[in-house]
Each structure stands twice: as C-alpha cells, then as structure tokens.
KEPATI-48709 format. One record per atom (N, C-alpha, C): residue in one letter; x, y, z. Coordinates in steps of 0.1 Angstrom, whole numbers, padded with zeros to 4 digits, always signed. Last residue first. Layout:
<kelos>
AXYZ/...
</kelos>
This chain:
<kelos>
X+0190+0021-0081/X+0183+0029-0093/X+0193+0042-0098/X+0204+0015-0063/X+0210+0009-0072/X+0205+0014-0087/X+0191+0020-0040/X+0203+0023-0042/X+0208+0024-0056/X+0168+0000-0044/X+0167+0013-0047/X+0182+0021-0049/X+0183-0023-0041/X+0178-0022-0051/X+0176-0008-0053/X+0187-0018-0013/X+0199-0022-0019/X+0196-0018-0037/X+0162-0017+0000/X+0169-0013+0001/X+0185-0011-0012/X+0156-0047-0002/X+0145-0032-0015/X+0155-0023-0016/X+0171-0062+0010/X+0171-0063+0000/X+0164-0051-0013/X+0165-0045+0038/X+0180-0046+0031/X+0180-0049+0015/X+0136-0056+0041/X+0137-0042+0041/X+0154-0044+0032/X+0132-0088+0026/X+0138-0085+0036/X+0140-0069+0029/X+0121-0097+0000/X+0116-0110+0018/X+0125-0100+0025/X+0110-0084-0028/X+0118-0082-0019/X+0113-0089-0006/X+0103-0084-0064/X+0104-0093-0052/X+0111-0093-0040/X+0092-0069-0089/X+0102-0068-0081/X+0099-0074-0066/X+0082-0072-0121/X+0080-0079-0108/X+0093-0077-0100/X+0064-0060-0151/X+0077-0063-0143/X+0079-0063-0125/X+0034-0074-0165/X+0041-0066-0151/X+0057-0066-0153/X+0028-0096-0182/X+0037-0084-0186/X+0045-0073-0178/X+0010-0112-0165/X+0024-0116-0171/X+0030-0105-0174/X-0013-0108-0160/X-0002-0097-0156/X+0008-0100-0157/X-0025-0131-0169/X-0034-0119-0172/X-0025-0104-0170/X-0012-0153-0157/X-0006-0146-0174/X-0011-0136-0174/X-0005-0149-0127/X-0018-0149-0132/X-0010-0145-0145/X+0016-0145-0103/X+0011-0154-0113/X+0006-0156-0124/X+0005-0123-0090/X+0020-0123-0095/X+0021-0130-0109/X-0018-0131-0081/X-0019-0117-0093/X-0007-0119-0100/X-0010-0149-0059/X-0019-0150-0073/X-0019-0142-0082/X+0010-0131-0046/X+0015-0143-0052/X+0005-0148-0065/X-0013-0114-0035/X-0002-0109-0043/X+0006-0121-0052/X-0027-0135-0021/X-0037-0132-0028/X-0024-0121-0040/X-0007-0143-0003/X-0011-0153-0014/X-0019-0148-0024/X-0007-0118+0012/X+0009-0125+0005/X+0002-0134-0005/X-0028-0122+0025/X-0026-0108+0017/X-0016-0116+0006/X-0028-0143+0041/X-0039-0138+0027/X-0033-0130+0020/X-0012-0138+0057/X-0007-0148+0047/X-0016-0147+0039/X-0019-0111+0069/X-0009-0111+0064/X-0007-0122+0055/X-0042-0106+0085/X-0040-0111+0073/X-0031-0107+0063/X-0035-0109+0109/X-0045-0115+0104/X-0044-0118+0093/X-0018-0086+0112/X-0015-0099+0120/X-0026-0109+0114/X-0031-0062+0103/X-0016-0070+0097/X-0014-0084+0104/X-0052-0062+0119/X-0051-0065+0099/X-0041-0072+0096/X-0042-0053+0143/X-0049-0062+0141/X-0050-0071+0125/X-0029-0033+0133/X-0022-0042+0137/X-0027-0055+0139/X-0053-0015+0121/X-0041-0019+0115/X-0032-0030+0120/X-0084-0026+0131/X-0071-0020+0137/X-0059-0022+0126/X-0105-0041+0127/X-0104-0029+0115/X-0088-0029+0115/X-0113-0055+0151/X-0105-0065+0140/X-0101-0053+0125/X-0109-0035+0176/X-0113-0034+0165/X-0108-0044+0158/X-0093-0026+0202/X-0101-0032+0205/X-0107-0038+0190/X-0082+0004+0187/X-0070-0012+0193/X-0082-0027+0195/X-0095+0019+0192/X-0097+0017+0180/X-0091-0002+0184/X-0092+0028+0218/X-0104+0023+0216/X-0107+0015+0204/X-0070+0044+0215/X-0069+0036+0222/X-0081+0022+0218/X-0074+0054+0178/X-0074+0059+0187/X-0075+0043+0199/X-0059+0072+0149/X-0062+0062+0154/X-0066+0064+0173/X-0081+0095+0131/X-0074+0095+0139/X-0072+0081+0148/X-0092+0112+0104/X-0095+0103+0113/X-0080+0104+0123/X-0087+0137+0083/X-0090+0138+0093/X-0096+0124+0106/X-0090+0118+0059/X-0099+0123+0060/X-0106+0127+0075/X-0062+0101+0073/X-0065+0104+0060/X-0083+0108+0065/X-0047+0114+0101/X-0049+0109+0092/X-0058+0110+0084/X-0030+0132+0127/X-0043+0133+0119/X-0040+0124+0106/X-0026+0121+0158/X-0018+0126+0143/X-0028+0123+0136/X-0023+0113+0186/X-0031+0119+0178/X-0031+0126+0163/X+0000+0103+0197/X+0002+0118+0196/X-0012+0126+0183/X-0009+0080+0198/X-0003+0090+0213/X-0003+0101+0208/X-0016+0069+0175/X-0026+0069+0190/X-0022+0080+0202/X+0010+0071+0162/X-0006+0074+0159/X-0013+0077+0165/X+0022+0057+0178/X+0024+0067+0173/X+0018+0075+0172/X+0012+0027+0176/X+0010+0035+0194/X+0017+0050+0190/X+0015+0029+0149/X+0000+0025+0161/X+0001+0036+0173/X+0044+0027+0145/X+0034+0032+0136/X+0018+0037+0145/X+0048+0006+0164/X+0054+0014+0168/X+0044+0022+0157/X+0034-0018+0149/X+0029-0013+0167/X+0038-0001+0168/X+0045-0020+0118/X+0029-0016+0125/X+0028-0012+0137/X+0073-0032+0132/X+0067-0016+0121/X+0052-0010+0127/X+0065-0053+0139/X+0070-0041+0155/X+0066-0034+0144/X+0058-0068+0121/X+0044-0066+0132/X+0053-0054+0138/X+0071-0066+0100/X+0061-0057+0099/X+0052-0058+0112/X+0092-0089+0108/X+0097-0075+0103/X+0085-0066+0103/X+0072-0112+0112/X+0086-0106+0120/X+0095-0094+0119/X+0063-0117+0091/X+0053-0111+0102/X+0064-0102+0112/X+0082-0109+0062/X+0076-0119+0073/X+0068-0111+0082/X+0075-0094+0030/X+0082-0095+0046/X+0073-0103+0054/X+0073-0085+0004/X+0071-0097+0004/X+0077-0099+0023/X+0066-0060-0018/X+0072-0062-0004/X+0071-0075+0006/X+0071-0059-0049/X+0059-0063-0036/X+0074-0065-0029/X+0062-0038-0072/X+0072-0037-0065/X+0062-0045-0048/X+0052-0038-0108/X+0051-0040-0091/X+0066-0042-0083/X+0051-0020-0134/X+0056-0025-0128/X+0055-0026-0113/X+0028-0008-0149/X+0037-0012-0159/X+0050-0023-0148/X-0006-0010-0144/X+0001-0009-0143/X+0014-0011-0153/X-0034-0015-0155/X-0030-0002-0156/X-0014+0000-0155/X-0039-0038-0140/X-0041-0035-0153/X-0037-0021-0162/X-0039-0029-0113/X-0032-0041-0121/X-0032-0040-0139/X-0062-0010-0112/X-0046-0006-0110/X-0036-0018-0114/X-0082-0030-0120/X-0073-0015-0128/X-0061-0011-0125/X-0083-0046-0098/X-0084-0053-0113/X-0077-0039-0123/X-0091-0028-0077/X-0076-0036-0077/X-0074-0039-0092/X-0114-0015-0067/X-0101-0006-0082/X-0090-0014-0082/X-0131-0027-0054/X-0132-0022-0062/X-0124-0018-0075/X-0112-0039-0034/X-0114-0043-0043/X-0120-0037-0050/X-0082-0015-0032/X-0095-0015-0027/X-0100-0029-0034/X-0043-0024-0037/X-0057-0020-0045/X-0073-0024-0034/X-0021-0027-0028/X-0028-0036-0038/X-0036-0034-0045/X-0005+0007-0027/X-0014-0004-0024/X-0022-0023-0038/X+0003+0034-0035/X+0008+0024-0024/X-0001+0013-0019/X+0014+0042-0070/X+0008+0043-0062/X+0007+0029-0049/X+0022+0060-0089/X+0032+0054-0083/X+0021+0052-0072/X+0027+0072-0125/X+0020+0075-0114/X+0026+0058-0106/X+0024+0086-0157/X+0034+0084-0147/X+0026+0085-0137/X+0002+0093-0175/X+0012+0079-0181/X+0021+0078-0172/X-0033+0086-0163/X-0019+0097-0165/X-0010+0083-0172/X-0051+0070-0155/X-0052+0071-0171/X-0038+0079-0171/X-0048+0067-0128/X-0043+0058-0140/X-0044+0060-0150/X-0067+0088-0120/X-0053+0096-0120/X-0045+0078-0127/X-0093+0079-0128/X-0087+0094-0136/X-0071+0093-0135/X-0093+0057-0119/X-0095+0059-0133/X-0092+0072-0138/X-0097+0067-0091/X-0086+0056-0097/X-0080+0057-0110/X-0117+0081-0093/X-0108+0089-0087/X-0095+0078-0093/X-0138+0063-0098/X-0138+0069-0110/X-0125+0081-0106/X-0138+0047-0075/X-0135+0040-0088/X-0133+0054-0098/X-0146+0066-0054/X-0131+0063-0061/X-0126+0054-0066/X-0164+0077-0049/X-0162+0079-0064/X-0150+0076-0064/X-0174+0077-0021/X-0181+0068-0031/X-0171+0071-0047/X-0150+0070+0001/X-0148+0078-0010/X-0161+0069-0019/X-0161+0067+0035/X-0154+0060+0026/X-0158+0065+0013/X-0150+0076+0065/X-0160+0074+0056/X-0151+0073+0045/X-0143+0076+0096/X-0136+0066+0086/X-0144+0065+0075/X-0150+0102+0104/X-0160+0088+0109/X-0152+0077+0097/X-0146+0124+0081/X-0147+0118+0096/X-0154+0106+0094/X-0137+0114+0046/X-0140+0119+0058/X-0141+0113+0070/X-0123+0092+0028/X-0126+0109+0028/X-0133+0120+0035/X-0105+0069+0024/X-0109+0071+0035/X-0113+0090+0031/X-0091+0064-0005/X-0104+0059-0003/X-0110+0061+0011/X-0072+0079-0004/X-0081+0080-0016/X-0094+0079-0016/X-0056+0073+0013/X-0063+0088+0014/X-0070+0089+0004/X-0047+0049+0003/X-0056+0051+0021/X-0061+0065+0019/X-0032+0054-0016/X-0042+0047-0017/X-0055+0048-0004/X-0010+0079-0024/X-0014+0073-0013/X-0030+0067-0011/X+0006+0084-0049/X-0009+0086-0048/X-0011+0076-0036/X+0031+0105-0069/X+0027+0091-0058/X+0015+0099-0052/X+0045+0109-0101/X+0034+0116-0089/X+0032+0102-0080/X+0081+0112-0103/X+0066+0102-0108/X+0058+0107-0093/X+0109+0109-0102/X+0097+0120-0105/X+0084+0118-0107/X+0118+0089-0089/X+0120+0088-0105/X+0115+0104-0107/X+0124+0097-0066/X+0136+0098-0073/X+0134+0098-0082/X+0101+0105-0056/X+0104+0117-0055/X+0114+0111-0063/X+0087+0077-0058/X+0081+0087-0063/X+0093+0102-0066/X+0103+0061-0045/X+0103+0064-0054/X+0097+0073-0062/X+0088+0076-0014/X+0108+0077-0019/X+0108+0072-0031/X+0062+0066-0018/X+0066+0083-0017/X+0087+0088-0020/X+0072+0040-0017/X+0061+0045-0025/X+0065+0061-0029/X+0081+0036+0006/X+0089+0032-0007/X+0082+0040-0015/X+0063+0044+0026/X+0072+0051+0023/X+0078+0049+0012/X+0035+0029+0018/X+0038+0046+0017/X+0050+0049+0014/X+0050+0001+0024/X+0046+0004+0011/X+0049+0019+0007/X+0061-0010+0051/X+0064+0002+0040/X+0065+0003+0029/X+0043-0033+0059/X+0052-0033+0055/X+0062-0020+0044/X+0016-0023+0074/X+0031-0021+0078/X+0048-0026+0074/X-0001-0049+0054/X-0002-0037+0061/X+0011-0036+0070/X+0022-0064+0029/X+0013-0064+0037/X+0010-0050+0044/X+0021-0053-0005/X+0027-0058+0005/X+0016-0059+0016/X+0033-0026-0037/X+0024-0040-0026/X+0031-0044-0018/X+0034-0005-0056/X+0043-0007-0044/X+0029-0018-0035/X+0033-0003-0091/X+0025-0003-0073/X+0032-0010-0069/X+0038+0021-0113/X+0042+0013-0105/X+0028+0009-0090/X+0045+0036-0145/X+0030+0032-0135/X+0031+0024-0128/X+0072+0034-0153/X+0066+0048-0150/X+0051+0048-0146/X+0098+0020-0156/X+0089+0021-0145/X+0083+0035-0145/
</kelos>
C-alpha cells in the first residue's frame, strides 16, 4: 500500500481513515475537497487536473476520495490500493448531521475558507443533502470501478461496517 484511495459515500470517514493511514504507514495524505474547493464562494481549482497529476506521479500518497470527474480515471489508474467504505445510510446519515450542524454552529473554516452555513441546508449541494441522494449511486458507481478488469490489479479493501475497517487497521 503505498498509492491508496480511501472511497465511499459522503460522511462515511473517508478524511479520517485517510489522514489515520496516512500518519501509520507514513504516506503523505491529500484531502481531495481542498484540492478542488480553492477559494471563497465555493470556487473551484481550474488546475487540478494538473494538481492530481503532480502529486500521483509521487510513489507514496493516500488520498480521500473517489475522485472529481475530471481526475477520477487517474487517481484509479494511479493507484495501488482502495480502501472503500462500503456503509449503509444508517451509519453515515447521523455521521454527516452531527459533522453539519458542527460545521454550521461553530462556523469552522473549510476548504478555501468556505464555511457551511444555515442557508446552505436549503441546497441539493448540502453535504447531507448529497449523502442522502446519492449514496446508492455513489456505492454502484464504486462497485463499477471495483469491477472493471481495467482495475483488476487494485487491491480491494471492502468494509459494510466502521468495526470491520476498524479491526483491519488494528491489524496493520
């Protein structure tokens, strides 16, 4: 494991596994949301296809996302091993609302200085909103890639329950 992505749905603790492997193996972790969100007003990174491509070309890196579409096809292709977080709605919806109303109350600065906010809630953008939507997309469109010979070589780590990754990590 030394080019990993940590997938899953929104609020399934991707960041965190992501940033906690990162520090065990030693491998740089690259928070995918701050890659691509680079200023106020939720603006969005023109160059981070070519921000993807720099830090995948390293030979250790750990990063927390399926992938933008733009940079999904490389970070799959780049990769050496996934780690999907495979959790029901039932484990990631309280994650995401407690995450939310976190966020929202105490105004905590996020990626390119944004900030979630009461008004944001109203939004199909909303994280909670996302995660409730498209959560069985998400999961199928991971199940496709899983699949695909094109990433046959991946090594595939499959977790339906936080206990089970849990256990695994332990175990590294």
């Amino acid at each position: 494991m030394e080019r990993i992505l940590v997938v899953g749905v929104t609020g399934a603790g991707k960041s965190t596994l992501a940033r906690t492997l990162g520090n065990h193996l030693g491998v740089p972790y690259h928070e995918m949301d701050a890659l691509y969100f680079n200023g106020p007003g939720w603006a969005v990174n023109g160059e981070l296809a070519e921000d993807v491509a720099q830090l995948t070309a390293g030979p250790r890196w750990v990063v927390d996302s399926l992938g933008y579409p733009e940079v999904r096809d490389l970070l799959w292709d780049r990769a050496d091993t996934v780690i999907w977080l495979d959790y029901p709605r039932r484990v990631v919806m309280p994650r995401v609302l407690r995450r939310s109303v976190r966020r929202t109350v105490t105004r905590e600065s996020l990626f390119g200085g944004n900030r979630e906010t009461w008004s944001g809630w109203l939004s199909r953008e909303h994280p909670a909103w996302w995660a409730w939507s498209q959560h069985g997309a998400r999961s199928r469109e991971i199940g496709r890639r899983v699949g695909d010979p094109r990433f046959a070589p991946l090594h595939t780590h499959r977790f339906a329950h936080p206990d089970d990754t849990a256990a695994w990590l332990a175990s590294l």
